[in-house]
N, C-alpha and C positions, 0 to 999 in steps of 0.2 A: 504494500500500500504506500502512496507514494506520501512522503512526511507530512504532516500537518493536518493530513487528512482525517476525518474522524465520521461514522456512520454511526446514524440512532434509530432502531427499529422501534417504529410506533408500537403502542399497547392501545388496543381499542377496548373499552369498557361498555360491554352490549348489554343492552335489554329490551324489553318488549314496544320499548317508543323510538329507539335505534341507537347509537352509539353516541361515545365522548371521545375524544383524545388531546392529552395535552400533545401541545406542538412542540414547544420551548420554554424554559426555563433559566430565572436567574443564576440560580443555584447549579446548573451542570455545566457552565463555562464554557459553552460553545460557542458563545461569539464575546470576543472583547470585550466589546461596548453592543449600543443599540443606537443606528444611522437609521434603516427605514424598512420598511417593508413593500413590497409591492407584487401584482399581481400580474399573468398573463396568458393566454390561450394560443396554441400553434393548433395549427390543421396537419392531418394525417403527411406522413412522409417530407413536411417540412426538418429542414436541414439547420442551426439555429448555431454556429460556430465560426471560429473560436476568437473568444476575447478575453481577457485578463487585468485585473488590476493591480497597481503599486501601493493602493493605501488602501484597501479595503479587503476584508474578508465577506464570503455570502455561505449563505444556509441554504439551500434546496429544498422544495415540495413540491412532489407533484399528487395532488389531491384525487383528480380524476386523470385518466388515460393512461397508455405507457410510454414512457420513454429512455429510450439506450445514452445515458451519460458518459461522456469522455472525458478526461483529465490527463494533461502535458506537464509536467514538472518542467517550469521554465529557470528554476536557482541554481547558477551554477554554485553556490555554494550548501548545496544541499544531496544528502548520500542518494539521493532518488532521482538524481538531475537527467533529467529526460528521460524518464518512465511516462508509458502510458497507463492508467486505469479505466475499466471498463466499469459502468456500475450499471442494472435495469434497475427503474423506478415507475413508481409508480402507484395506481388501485390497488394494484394485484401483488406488489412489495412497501408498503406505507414506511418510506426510512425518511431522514431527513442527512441531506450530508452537507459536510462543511468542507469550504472548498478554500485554501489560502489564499493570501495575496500571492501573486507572483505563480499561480498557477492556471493554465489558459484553461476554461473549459468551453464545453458545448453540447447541445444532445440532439437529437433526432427522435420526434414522432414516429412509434412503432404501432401498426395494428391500423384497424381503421374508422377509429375516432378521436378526435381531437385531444389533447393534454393541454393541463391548467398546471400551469407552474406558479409556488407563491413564495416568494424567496426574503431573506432577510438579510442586511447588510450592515456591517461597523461605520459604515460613513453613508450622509445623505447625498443624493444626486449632484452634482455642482454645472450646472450645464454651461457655466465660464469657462472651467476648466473639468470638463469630464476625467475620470480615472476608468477610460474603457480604452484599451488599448486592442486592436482587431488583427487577427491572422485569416486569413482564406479557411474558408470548411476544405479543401484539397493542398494543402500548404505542404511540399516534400518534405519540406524539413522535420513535420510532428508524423508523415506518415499513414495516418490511419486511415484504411479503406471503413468506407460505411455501411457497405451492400451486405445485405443478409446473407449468410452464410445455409445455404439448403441443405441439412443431413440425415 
């Protein structure tokens, strides 16, 4: 796993009116601070990579749909420096992952309904100066093919 990286599999608390689940918490230190939260919907086989930031760290969710998450360890001073990780998320895996600075990600709408992504960040938006740095979703240098593998 590539460092800094950290995965939380939700607990869903059911009963006969339907579920609870905490999201996040002060207390389990998964994000620094608290910058913002935000929401967003991709349509099937939408492709959503990659970009990175220097000051911020983010939180993943994806509530409903699935989707195939990618992670580049862009540090070179870090024992994982250009590793890739593969994570699914999603309905059908409820995790939340945290994803460092300095690490590019992206994911891809799998299946054929759309994913809502609801994610959470150490720093709010600054649209003077954005902290979204962008690589091509086909960039040689990170590698990763996206195409489903048929087996």
């Amino acid at each position: 796993m590539i460092q800094g990286v950290k995965i939380k599999k939700l607990v869903k608390y059911v009963d006969d009116r339907g579920f609870f689940s905490e999201l996040v918490r002060d207390d389990e230190n998964l994000l620094s601070e608290f910058g913002q939260a935000s929401w967003s919907m991709s349509y099937p086989g939408v492709i959503k990579a990659f970009h990175y930031h220097e000051l911020q760290d983010d939180l993943w969710f994806f509530p409903s749909g699935q989707a195939q998450v990618v992670l580049y360890d862009l540090r070179p001073d870090s024992p994982t420096y250009q590793e890739t990780n593969v994570y699914y998320l999603g309905v059908d895996n409820p995790s939340l992952l945290l994803i460092p600075k300095m690490v590019a990600h992206g994911y891809r709408v799998l299946g054929n309904e759309p994913a809502t992504i609801i994610y959470f960040t150490t720093k709010s938006y600054n649209p003077n100066h954005p902290d979204e740095k962008r690589i091509p979703w086909d960039d040689p240098s990170i590698g990763f093919d996206w195409e489903t593998k048929n087996r």
